[in-house]
C-alpha positions in Angstrom: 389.0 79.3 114.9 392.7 78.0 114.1 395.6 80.2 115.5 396.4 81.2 111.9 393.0 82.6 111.2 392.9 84.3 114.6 396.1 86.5 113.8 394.8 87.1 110.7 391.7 88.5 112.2 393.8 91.0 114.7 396.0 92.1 112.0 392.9 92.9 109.5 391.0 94.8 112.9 393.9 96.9 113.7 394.6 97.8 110.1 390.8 98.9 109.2 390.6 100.3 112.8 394.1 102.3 112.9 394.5 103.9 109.9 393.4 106.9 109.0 389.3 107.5 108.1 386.0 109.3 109.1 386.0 108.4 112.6 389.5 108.4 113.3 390.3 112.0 111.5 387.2 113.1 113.3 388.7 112.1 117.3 391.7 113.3 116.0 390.1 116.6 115.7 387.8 116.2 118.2 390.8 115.7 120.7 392.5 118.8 119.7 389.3 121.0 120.2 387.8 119.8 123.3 390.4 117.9 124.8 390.1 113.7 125.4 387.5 113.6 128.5 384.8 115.5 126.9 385.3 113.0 123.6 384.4 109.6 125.5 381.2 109.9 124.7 381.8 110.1 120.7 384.7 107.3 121.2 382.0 105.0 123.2 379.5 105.8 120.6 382.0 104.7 117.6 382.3 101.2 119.4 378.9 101.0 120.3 377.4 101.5 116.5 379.7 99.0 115.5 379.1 96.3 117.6 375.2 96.8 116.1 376.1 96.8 112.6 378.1 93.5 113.1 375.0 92.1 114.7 372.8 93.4 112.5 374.8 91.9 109.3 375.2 88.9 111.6 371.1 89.0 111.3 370.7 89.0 107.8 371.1 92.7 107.3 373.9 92.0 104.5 371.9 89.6 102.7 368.7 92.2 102.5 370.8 94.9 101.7 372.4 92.7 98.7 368.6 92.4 97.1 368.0 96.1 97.5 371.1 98.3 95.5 369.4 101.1 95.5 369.9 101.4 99.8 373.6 101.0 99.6 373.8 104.2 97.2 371.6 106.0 99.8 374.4 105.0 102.2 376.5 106.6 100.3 374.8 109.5 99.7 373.7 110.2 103.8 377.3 109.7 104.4 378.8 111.9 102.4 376.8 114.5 102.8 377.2 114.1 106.4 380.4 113.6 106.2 380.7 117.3 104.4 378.6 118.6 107.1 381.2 117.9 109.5 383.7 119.4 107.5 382.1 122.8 107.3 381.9 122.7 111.0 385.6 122.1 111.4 386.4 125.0 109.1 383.7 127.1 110.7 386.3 127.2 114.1 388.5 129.4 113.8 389.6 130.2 117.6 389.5 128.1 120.5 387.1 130.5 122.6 385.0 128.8 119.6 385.5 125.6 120.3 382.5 125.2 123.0 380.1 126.5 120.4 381.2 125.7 116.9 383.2 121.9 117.3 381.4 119.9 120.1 382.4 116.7 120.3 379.7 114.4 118.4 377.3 112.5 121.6 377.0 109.4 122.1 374.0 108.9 120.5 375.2 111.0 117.5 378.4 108.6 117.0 376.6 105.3 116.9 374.2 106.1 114.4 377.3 107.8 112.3 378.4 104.5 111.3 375.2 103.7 109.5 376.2 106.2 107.0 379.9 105.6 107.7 381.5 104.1 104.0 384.3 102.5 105.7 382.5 101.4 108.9 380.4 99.6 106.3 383.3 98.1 104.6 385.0 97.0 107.6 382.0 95.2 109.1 381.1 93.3 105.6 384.4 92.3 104.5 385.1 91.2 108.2 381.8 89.0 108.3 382.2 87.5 104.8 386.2 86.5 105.6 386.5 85.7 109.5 383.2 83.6 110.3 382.7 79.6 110.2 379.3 78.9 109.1 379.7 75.2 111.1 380.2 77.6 113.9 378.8 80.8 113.2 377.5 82.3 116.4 380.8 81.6 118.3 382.7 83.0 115.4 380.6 86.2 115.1 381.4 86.9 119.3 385.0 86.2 118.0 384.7 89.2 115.2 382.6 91.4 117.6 385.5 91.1 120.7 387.9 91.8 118.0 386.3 94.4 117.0 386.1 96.1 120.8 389.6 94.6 121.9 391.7 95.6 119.5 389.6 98.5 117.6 388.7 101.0 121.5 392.4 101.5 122.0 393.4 102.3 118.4 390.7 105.0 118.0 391.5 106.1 121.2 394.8 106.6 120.6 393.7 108.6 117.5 391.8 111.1 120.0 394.9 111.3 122.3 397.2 112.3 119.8 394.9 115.3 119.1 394.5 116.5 122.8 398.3 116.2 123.0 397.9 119.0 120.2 395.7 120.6 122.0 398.1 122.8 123.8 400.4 123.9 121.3 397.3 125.7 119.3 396.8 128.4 121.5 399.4 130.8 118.8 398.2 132.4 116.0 395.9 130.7 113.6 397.6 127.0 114.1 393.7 125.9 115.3 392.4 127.3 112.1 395.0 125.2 109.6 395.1 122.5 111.5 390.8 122.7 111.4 391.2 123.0 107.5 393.6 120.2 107.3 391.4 118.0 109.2 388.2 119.1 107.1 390.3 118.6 103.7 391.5 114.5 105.1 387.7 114.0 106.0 386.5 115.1 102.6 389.2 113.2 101.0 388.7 110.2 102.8 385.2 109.5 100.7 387.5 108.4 98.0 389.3 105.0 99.5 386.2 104.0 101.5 383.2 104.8 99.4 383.6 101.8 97.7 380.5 99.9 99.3 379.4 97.0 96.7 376.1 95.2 97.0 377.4 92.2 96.3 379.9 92.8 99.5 376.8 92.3 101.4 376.2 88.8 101.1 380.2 87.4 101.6 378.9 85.4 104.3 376.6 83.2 102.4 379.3 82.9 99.3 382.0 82.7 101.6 379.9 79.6 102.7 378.9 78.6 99.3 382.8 78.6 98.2 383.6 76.7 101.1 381.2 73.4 100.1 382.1 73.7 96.4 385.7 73.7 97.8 385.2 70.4 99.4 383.0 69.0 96.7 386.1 70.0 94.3 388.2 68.1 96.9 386.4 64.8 97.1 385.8 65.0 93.2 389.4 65.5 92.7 390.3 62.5 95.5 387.4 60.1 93.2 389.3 61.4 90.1 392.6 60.0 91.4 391.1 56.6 92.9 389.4 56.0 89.7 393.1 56.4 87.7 395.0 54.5 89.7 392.0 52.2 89.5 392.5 52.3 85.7 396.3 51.6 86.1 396.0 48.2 88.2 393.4 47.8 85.4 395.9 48.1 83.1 398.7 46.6 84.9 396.9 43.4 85.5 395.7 43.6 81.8 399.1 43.8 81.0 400.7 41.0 83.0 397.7 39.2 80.9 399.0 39.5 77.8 402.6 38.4 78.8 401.3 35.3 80.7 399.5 34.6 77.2 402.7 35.1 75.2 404.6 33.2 77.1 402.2 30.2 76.9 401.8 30.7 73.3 406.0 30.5 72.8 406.4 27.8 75.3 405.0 24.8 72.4 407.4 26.2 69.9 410.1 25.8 72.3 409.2 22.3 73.4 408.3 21.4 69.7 412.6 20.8 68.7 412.9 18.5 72.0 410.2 16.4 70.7 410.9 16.0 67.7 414.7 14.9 68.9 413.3 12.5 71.0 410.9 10.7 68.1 413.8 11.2 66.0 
């Protein structure tokens, strides 16, 4: 992969994998409930799922999913009414002597398969597949996406869960836990909106990404014939050209030797 496309890769994995959504809003609040130690497991299980999906779509999981519509609007559908599950458990805490009961951390078993109904884990992974691999060399290009992915995307959401144990302490007063549960709940909900924008036709980039790539370089060699073949037609011309003036110039040399001949008669 070219130096140039490399960067490009980080920069698009630390923007889909820093900024705020589902998972991230989720360790955020996960942190500030039960603290960062007892979240590994759901921050392990986040990496985890997604290093499946990526193989999975690596597979042929975006192409099957591109034939069959009607499963991408049942993603859609498990995750956001998963999504609004979680939700009503953050509101649901209230105190932090509620916190062991009402907002465990998800496992790690529960995480991974989260991102199966996760909209933007879904988005992520396709666009990702469809931009950053080579089909010349796809397998080594996939590992590429897939350690980006784990590189650059574990600390990020990890950083997430930090911020909200460093919160942690400074909710013990009044009913801080409670807004800040209801704030949380409110950007999960609102999340749905930027990421639930799962296409079917998303799931096959990788094959068009391919197919655009070879009509690209037919287009290039069509366009490099079209310019041989004109400046073919232009020595054409030029030499037809020159033609013509060597013919003049034979047909006006007798009329310039025809007065010096009849001088020299005369």
């Amino acid at each position: 992969m070219p130096f140039e496309q490399l960067i490009a890769l980080i920069g698009f994995v630390a923007v889909m994998t820093g900024t705020p959504g589902p998972n991230n809003l989720m360790l955020m609040a996960s942190g500030a409930n039960a603290g960062f130690r007892r979240s590994l497991p759901h921050i392990l299980g986040i990496a985890f799922g997604c290093q499946v999906m990526l193989l999975c779509v690596a597979l042929g999981l975006g192409s099957l999913l591109s034939r069959f519509p009607q499963a991408v609007t049942a993603l859609r559908l498990g995750g956001a009414l998963y999504l609004l599950y979680l939700a009503w458990r953050l509101v649901r805490t209230r105190q932090l002597s509620e916190t062991d009961r009402e907002a465990r951390p998800l496992t790690f078993t529960q995480a991974a398969l989260f991102q199966w109904v996760n909209p933007k884990a879904w988005m992520m992974i396709l666009t990702g597949m469809a931009t950053f691999t080579q089909p010349d060399r796809f397998t080594a290009s996939v590992i590429l996406v897939a350690g980006a992915f784990l590189i650059v995307g574990l600390p990020l959401i990890s950083a997430w869960n930090l911020f909200g144990a460093t919160l942690k302490n400074r909710l013990h007063q009044g009913h801080r836990l409670t807004v800040f549960n209801r704030a949380m709940a409110v950007l999960l909900v609102a999340s749905l909106y930027p990421t639930f924008g799962i296409q079917p036709g998303l799931a096959d980039n990788t094959r068009a990404a391919s197919a655009r790539e070879g009509a690209f370089s037919a287009g290039e060699r069509a366009f490099s014939a079209g310019e041989g073949a004109i400046s073919a037609r232009e020595r054409a011309f030029s030499a037809e050209k020159s033609a013509i003036g060597a013919d003049q110039g034979t047909s006006d040399a007798p009329e310039r030797r025809r007065p010096r001949w009849w001088l020299s008669v005369m």
